[in-house]
C-alpha positions, 0 to 999 in steps of 0.5 A: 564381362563373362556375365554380360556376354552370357546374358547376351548369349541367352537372349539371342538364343531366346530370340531364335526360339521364339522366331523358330516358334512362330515359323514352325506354328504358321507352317502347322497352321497352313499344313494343317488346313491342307492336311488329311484328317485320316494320314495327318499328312499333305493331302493327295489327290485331293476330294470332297465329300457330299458333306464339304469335308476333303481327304486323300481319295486313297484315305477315304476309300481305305477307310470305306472299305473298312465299313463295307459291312455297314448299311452306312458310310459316314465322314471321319469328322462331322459324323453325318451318315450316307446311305449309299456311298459317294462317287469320289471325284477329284477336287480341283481347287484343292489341288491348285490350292495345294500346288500353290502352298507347296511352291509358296511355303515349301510344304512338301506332300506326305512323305512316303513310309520310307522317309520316317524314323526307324528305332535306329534312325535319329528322329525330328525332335519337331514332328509330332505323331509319327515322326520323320528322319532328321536330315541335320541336327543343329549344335546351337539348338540343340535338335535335330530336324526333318527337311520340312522343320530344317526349312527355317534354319535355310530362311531365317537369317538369324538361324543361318548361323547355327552350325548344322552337322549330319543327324546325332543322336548324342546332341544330349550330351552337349547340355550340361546335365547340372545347369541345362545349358549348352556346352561351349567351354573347356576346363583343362584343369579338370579335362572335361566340358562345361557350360558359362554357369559351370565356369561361374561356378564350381569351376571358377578359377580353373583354366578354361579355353572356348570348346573351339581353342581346345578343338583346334589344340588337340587337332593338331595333337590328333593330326600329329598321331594320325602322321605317326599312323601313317608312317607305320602304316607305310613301314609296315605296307613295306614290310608287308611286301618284303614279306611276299617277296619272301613268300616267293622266295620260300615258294620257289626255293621249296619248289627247287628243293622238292625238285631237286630232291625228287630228282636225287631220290630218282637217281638213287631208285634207278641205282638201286633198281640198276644194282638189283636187275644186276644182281637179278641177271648174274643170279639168272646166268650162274643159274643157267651155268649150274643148272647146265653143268648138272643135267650134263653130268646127269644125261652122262649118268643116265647114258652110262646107266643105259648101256649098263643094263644092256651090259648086265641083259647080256650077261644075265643071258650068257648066265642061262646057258646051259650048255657049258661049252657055249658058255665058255666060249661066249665068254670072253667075247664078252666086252670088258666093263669100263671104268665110270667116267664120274664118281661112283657117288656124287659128292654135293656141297651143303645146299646153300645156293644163292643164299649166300647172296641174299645175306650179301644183298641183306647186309648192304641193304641193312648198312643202307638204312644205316646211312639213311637214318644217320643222315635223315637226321642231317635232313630233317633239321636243315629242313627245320633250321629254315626260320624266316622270320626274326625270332624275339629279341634276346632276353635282358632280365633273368625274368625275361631269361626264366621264361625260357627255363630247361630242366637239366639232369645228367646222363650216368652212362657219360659220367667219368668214373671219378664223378659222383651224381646226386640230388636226382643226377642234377649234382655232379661231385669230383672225387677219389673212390672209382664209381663202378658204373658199367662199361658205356660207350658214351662214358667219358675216360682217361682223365676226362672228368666230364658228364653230359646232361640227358637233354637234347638242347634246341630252340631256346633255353636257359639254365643256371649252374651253383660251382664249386672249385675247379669247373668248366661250364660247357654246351657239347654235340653228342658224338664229342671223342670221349677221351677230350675235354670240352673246348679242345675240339669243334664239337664243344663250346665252354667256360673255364675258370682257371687260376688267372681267371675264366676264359671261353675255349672252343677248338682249343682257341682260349679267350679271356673273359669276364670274372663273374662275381658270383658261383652261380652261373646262367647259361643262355642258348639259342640253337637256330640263331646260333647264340651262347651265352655265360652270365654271372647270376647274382641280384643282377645279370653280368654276361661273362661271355658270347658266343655267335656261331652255326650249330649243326647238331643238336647239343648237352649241357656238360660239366668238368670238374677239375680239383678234388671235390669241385662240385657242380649243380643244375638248379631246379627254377622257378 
């Protein structure tokens, strides 16, 4: 049945051809003999020469321009000569010829330049010489063709049926390479195209369907993709504009925040500026208060200084007299010397002044700085806690957890003096002999058998612990009350193992947990979700405990060891 109806197909096909052939040769003939032997195309302006040969006038005046240095001017196609060049006049009955093939065959005149095939254009496979663009290609054919050569394709009824489509160049990919014939059937047993003799063939056998019924399947395939397309098209178009909804948001709550900012930062400059013009007036009015209670006592001075001299002129006059009487008698005349109203000696303090203030105003401006370095801290991270987005989803494979791997070492000046570091501080080991480590503030004391890492944990990060006896696995602020253990405070979030098993403790409320089945223990923090995690490490990953809360510091790994020689190491991830 495959056979007839192929061989059916052939020879209609065959038939077209030879139709199409016949159409395409009469069609040549009739261009041909209104052609212009110079451009190959439909002539324009048609005229004749002395010798009955017609051109374009524009053709022949081109190419007699050409031989202006001749003595002769010659025709394109006999070959005789003319000794002076003709007048060109126009041709009349060509041109009414022309006219009337053009409305009797649909001949058009020469196109112009921009109507043939560039080398990214897809040619006329019918035009010879310089061809033109394809307007249609045909998938029965297969060819592409100009709008001259498609003309049959509009007439011929039995060229009406084929399927036209825009111009392509891949019509070469619809023959099968092997046989030469078109494709028109699809094997689903190998997933690709085939002709009729393909499936007589090699692909005999095989599940085939008609090109036009794998089309229409996997179009609904394509239309159920491109549903699919479309509605995460609309999921995202919303997220989109949530996401400049909270532009806007972070716009205007950052516009507020700089505002509000500025206008506390102006308070603060205008207290201190207040406080210095303070300081600055009590200076100036103690200044002035000083200044005159000493020329007072300096213009009493100078007043008593003045009538001592007098004084001393009128002694140091009677002491000339040489009559002895007259002296004797001027003498007691002679005012008695009164006694000084100040000191003979002024008794000045260390001259320190106003210094004392400078220190004062030195002291609060050092404590000041003090406060503005503590809280910026406070400052800078409320700024960087800011995350708008949703982070990654929280890992759920070691593998996914190791990406977020932090090297952990321990801090010898936290070190409890009962506990020895080793293996480059990243063991931590209980025992009897009292280390002499020296006196730190941030040593841990009493019976706090503690150590805090060296790192400053924020962001994510992750880290495994090998235990040994008594422990407690522990995430801890810095500033925790060095006389505490981990857990007993709001600074401090841990894991004990105890003799009825582990149990999460944090501002001394304990919760029982799950017993790990392995020592090694995986420690899982998110610092800006809030996030602490426990698991039990082994071949695979068993959470032990959870943690959601807000961390407002940043925090250290921390370790307590509670019988004699528990241990505990940090373990170097690959």
């Amino acid at each position: 049945m495959r056979t007839e109806a192929s061989f059916c197909s052939t020879k209609e096909k065959l038939t077209q051809l030879i139709l199409l052939r016949a159409e395409m040769d009469y069609r040549q003939v009739q261009r041909d003999k209104l052609s212009c032997s110079i451009c190959l195309e439909t002539v324009k302006d048609p005229v004749t020469i002395p010798c009955g040969h017609s051109y374009c006038m524009t053709c022949i005046n081109d190419h007699w321009d050409g031989e202006v240095q001749r003595r002769n001017h010659s025709c394109l196609q006999c070959r005789e000569k003319f000794r002076k060049r003709p007048v060109l006049k126009k041709s009349t009955m060509l041109a009414d010829l022309v006219d009337i093939e053009l409305k009797k065959t649909g001949l058009q005149a020469a196109p112009a330049d921009h109507c043939y095939a560039e080398p990214e254009d897809v040619a006329c496979d019918v035009c010879t010489g310089r061809k033109r663009k394809a307007v249609k290609s045909c998938l029965s054919c297969p060819a592409s063709y100009c709008e001259t050569h498609l003309q049959p394709h509009q007439d011929a009824p039995p060229l009406k049926k084929h399927k036209l489509v825009n111009p392509s160049k891949n019509l070469q990919q619809r023959i099968c390479s092997r046989h030469d014939e078109v494709m028109k059937i699809f094997c689903r047993t190998d997933q690709q195209c085939i002709c009729y003799l393909c499936n007589m063939d090699e692909h005999k056998g095989h599940e085939t369907v008609s090109a036009a019924a794998e089309r229409a399947e996997k179009q609904k395939k394509l239309q159920e993709s491109r549903q699919q397309i479309h509605q995460r098209i609309q999921d995202q178009e919303k997220d989109v504009k949530l996401l400049q909804q909270e532009v806007e948001a972070i716009n205007v709550s950052a516009d507020k925040a700089v505002e509000d900012s500025e206008k506390i930062f102006t308070q603060l400059i205008r207290l201190l500026q207040e406080r210095s013009s303070d300081v600055k007036q009590q200076i100036r009015s103690q200044q002035e208060t000083e200044v005159s209670r000493v020329k007072d006592v300096q213009e009493k001075l100078e007043q008593e200084i003045t009538e001592l001299k007098r004084k001393d002129a009128e002694l140091e006059q009677l002491s000339h007299t040489e009559d002895h009487i007259q002296f004797l008698l001027n003498y007691p005349s002679l005012p008695a010397l009164s006694e000084s109203t100040h000191s003979s000696s002024i008794n000045i303090r260390p001259l320190r002044h106003f210094e004392d203030m400078t220190a004062a105003v030195s002291e609060l401006r050092d404590k000041l700085q003090d406060v503005l370095r503590d809280k910026w801290t406070n400052i800078s991270r409320s700024i960087s806690d800011v995350d708008v987005l949703l982070s990654e989803p929280e890992p759920k494979t070691r593998a996914g957890f190791l990406k977020y791997t932090q090297e952990i070492t321990l801090d010898p000046n936290t070190a409890n003096r009962f506990l020895l570091l080793s293996e480059e501080n990243r063991k931590v080991t209980r025992v009897k002999e009292r280390q002499s480590y020296p006196d730190h503030p941030d040593r841990f004391d009493n019976l706090c058998y503690q150590v805090l890492s060296t790192e400053s944990l924020t962001g994510r990060c992750y880290w495994e612990v090998e235990t040994r006896g008594g422990i407690a696995v522990a995430v801890s602020y810095k500033n925790i009350n060095r006389k505490g253990g981990f857990g007993v405070n709001d600074k401090s979030w841990s894991l004990y193992f105890i003799t009825k098993g582990y149990v999460g403790f944090h501002n001394n409320i304990k919760t029982p947990v799950l017993d790990p089945v392995s020592s090694r223990l995986g420690v899982y923090l998110d610092h800006i979700e809030g996030i602490l995690c426990f698991y039990s490490v082994s071949k695979t990953m068993t959470l032990i405990h959870r943690v959601q809360t807000r961390f407002t510091q940043p925090l250290h790994a921390g370790i307590k060891l509670f019988g004699e020689e528990s241990s505990a190491e940090f373990i170097k991830l690959k």
